[in-house]
C-alpha positions as a printed Julia matrix, in Angstrom:
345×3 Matrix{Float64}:
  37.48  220.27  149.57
  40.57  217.87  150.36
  42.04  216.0   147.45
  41.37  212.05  147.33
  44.81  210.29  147.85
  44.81  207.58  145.44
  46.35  204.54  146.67
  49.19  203.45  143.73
  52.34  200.72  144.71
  55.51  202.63  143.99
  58.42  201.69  141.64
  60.05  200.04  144.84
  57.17  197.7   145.57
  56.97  196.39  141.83
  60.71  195.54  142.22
  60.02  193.48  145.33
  57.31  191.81  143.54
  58.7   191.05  140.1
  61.77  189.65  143.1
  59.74  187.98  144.55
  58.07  186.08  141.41
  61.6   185.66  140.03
  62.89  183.91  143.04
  60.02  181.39  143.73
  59.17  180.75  139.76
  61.48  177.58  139.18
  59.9   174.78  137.17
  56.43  173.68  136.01
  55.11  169.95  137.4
  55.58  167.77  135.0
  52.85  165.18  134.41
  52.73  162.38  137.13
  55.32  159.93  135.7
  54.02  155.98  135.73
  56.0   154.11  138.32
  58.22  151.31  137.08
  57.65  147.76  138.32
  61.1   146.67  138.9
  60.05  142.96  139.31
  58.49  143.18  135.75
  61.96  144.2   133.85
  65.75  142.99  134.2
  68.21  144.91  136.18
  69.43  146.52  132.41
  66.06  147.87  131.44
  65.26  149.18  135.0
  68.77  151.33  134.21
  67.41  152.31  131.07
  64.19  153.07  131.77
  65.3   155.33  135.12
  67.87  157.46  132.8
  65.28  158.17  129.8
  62.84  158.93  132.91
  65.17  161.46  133.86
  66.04  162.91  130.81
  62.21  163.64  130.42
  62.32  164.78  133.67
  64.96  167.41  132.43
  63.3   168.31  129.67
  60.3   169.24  131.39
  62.15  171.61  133.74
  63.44  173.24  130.68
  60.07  173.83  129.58
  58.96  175.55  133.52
  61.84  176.94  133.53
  61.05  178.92  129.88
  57.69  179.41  131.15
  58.79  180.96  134.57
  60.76  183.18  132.36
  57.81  184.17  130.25
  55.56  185.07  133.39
  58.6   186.75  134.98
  58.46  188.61  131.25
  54.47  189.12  131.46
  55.11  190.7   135.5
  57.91  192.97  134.12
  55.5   194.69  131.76
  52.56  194.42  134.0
  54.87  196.35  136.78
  55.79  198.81  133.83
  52.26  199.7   132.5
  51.54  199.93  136.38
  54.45  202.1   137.0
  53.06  204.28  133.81
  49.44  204.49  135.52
  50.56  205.51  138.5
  52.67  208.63  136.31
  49.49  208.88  134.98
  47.87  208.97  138.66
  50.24  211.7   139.61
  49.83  213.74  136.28
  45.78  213.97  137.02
  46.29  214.11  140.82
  48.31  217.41  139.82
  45.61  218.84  137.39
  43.07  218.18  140.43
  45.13  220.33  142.76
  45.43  223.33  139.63
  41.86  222.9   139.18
  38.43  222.21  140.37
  36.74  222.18  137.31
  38.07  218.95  136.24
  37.66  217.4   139.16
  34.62  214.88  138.76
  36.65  213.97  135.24
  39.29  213.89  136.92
  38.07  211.53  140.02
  36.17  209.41  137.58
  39.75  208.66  135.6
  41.18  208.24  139.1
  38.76  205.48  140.04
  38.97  203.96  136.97
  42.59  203.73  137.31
  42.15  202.24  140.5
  40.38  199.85  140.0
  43.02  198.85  136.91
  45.52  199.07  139.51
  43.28  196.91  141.55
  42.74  194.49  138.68
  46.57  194.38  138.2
  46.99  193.67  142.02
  44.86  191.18  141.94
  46.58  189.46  138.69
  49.68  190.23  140.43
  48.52  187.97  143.02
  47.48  185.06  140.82
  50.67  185.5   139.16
  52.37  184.9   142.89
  50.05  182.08  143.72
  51.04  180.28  140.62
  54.36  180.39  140.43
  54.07  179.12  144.33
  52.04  176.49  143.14
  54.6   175.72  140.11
  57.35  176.12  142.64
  55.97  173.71  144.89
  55.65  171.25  141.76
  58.93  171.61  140.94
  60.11  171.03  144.66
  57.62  167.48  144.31
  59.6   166.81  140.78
  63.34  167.28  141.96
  62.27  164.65  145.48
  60.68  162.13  142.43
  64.14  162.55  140.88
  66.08  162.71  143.62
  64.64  158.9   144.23
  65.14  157.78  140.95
  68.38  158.83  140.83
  68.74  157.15  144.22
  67.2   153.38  142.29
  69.64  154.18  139.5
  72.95  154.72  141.61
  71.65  151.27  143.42
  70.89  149.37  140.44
  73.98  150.67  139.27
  75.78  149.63  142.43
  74.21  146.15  141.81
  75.1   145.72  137.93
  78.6   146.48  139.25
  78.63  143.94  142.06
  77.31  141.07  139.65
  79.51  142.46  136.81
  82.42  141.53  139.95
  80.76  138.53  140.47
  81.19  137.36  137.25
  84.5   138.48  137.03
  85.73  136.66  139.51
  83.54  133.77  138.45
  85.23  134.2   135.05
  88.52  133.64  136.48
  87.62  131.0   138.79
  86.42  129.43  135.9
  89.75  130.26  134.04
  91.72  128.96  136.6
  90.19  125.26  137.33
  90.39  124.96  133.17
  94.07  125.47  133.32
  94.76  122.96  136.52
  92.24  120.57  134.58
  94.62  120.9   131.49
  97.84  120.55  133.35
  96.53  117.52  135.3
  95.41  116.21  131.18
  98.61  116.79  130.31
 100.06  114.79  133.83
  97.65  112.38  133.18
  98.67  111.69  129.38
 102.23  111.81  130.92
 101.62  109.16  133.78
 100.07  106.79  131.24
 102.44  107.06  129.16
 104.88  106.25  131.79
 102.29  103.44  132.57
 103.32  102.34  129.1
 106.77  102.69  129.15
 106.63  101.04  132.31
 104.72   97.75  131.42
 107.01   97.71  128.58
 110.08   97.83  130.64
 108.62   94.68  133.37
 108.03   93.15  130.13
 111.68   93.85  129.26
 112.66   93.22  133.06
 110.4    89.61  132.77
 111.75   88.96  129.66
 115.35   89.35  130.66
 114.5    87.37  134.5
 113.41   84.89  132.49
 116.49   84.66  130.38
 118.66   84.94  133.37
 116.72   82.18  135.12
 117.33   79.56  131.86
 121.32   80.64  132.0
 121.57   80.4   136.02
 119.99   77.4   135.41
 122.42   76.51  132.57
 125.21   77.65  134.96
 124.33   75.54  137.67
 124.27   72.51  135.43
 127.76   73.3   134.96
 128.72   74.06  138.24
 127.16   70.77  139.7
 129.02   69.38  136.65
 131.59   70.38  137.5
 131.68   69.97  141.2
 130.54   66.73  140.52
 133.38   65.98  138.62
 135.84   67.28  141.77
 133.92   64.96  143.84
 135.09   62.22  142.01
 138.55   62.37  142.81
 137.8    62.77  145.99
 135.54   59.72  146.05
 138.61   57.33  144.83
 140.73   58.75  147.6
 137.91   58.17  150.11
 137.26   54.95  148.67
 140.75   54.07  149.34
 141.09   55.17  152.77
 137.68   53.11  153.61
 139.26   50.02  151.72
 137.1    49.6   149.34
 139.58   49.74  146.61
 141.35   46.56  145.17
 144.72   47.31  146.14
 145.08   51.02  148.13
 147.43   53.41  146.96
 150.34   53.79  148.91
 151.53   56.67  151.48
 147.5    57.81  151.23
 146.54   59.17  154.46
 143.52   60.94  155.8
 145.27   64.0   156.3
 145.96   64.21  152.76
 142.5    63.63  151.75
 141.3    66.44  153.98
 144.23   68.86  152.48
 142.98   68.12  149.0
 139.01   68.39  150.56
 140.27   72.01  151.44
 142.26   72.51  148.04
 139.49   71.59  145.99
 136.97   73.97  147.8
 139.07   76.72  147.61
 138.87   76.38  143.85
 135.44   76.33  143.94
 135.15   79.01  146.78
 137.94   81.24  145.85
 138.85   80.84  149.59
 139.26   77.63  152.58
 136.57   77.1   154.48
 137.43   77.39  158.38
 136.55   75.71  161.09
 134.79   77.25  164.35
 135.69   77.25  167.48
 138.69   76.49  168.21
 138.58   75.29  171.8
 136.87   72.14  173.43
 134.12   74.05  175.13
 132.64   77.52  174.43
 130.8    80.01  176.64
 127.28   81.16  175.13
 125.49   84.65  176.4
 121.86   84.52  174.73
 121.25   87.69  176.79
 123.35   89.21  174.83
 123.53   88.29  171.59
 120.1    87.08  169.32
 119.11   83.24  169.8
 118.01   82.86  166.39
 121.99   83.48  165.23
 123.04   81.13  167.65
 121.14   78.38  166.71
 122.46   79.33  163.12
 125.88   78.67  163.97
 125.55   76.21  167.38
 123.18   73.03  166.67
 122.46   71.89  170.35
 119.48   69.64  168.99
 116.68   69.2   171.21
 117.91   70.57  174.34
 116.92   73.8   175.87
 119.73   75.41  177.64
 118.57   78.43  178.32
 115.32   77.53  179.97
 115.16   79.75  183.25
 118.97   80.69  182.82
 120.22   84.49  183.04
 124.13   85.06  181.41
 126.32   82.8   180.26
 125.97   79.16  179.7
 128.94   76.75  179.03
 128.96   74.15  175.81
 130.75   71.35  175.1
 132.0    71.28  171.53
 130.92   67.76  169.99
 131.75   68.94  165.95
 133.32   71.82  165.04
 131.39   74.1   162.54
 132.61   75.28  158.99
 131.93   78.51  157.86
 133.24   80.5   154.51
 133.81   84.3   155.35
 130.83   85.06  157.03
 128.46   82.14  155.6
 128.27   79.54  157.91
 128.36   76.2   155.71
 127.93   73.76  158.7
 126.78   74.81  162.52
 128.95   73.38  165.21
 126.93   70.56  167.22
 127.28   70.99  170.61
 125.5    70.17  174.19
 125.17   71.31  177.48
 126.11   67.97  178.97
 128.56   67.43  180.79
 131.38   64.24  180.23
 132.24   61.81  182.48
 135.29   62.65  182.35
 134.42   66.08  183.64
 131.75   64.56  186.14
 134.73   62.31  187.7
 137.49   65.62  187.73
 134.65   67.6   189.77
């Protein structure tokens, strides 16, 4: 009668299986975290909230990770009592070649430890299907925190932009509060020139007025004075026009108009002069301005220069006076001709 071959997973095959385990037993899934209303909080406690979230979050992984290890612990002696059964397999699959006698025993054991290696398969497989399943929580755990760490690095990204803001706010703010203090202080400086300088129109006012009273004093005396000169003058006048009782002697008007001139020059520092010196002048109001014509040349109501282009020719009737520049008297003169001219042409 042909030995039964038993059916036992070698030491090779436990290997790939406690491998296997190892490789896909990462984390346990951790208990479906409550989602955060970030409406409901400020940005601060949303930051908060996220990092204790994921310190939990850590924690828990610890914990699958300890209890991966434990299973992987529980497979290792699982694959070692298996590994000792199927020793145990060999031993009694040895006997049953020796010996016939023990042979139903010996099958009976066999079976038995079959279907414990059977049992043990079977738990192996479990095992496999939960650590997939705990694998596959911990893949759904490490996307939940790969999102929250996404929100925090946002948030984050947000505190730091209004933290920016308000930097920039800050020294905005800064800023405008020092060019309000330096246009205070140019303010309190203006008005205090204001101050200084309605005090010094008051001064100015004060000293106008003070001025005006002594030119006024002055010309009292001048006109005094030149009244006084004028009186000389008037007896020599008076003389010449014989209005005097008896006229003094040699008195001619010559003399009178030398002392005119001597007297004035007192007054003047300088003789006047007369202007022009000719009998006729020529006149260009194309060239030169009207208005300082007629302020040295009185031609009265005529209009010479009505329609006429260049020069025009005047006949001097008085001679002007004039002191430096400052005409005193404007010559009188006229377009007309004299008869005497009319009866030469």
């Amino acid at each position: 009668m042909p030995k039964k071959q038993i059916p036992i997973k070698t030491k090779k095959t436990q290997d790939q299986i406690i491998k296997t385990v190892a490789m896909k037993a990462k984390v346990k899934l951790p208990e479906k975290s409550k989602k955060i209303k970030p409406d409901s909080i400020d940005l601060g406690n949303q930051i908060k909230i996220l990092k204790a979230q994921a310190r939990k979050f850590n924690k828990e992984k610890g914990e699958l990770s300890q209890r991966v290890a434990d299973l992987e612990n529980q497979l290792r002696e699982k694959a070692e009592r298996n590994s000792k059964l199927e020793s145990d397999i060999n031993q009694v699959n040895g006997r049953v070649e020796n010996t016939n006698k023990e042979k139903g025993d010996l099958s009976q054991k066999v079976a038995d430890l079959e279907n414990q290696l059977r049992e043990k398969a079977e738990q192996n497989s479990k095992l496999e299907s939960d650590i997939n399943q705990a694998n596959g929580r911990v893949e759904n755990t490490n996307k939940e925190k790969g999102d929250l760490s996404q929100r925090v690095t946002g948030l984050e990204t947000q505190v730091r932009e209004k933290t920016d803001q308000i930097s920039k706010l800050e020294s905005e703010i800064s800023e405008t509060n020092s060019k309000v203090e330096n246009l205070r202080k140019e303010n309190d400086r203006l008005a205090e020139n204001i101050v200084n300088a309605e005090k010094t129109i008051g001064e100015l006012r004060a000293d106008n007025e003070n001025l005006k009273e002594q030119m006024k004093k002055e010309k009292a005396i001048f006109a005094q004075e030149w009244a006084r000169g004028l009186v000389g003058m008037l007896r020599k006048v008076s003389n010449l026009a014989g209005r005097e009782p008896q006229n003094t002697q040699g008195l001619t008007p010559r003399a009178v108009y030398e002392d005119l001139l001597a007297w004035m020059e007192k007054a003047f520092s300088e003789k006047p002069r007369p202007f022009p010196s000719g009998e006729t002048i020529e006149l260009d109001a194309s060239s030169e301005d009207i208005l300082e014509l007629k302020n040295r040349y009185d031609w009265g109501v005529e209009i010479p220069f009505a329609g006429v282009v260049g020069k025009k020719t005047f006949r001097i009737i008085q001679r002007g006076w004039q002191l430096k520049t400052e005409i005193l008297l404007p010559a009188v003169v006229t377009a007309e001709q004299s008869d005497s001219e009319v009866s030469h042409e």
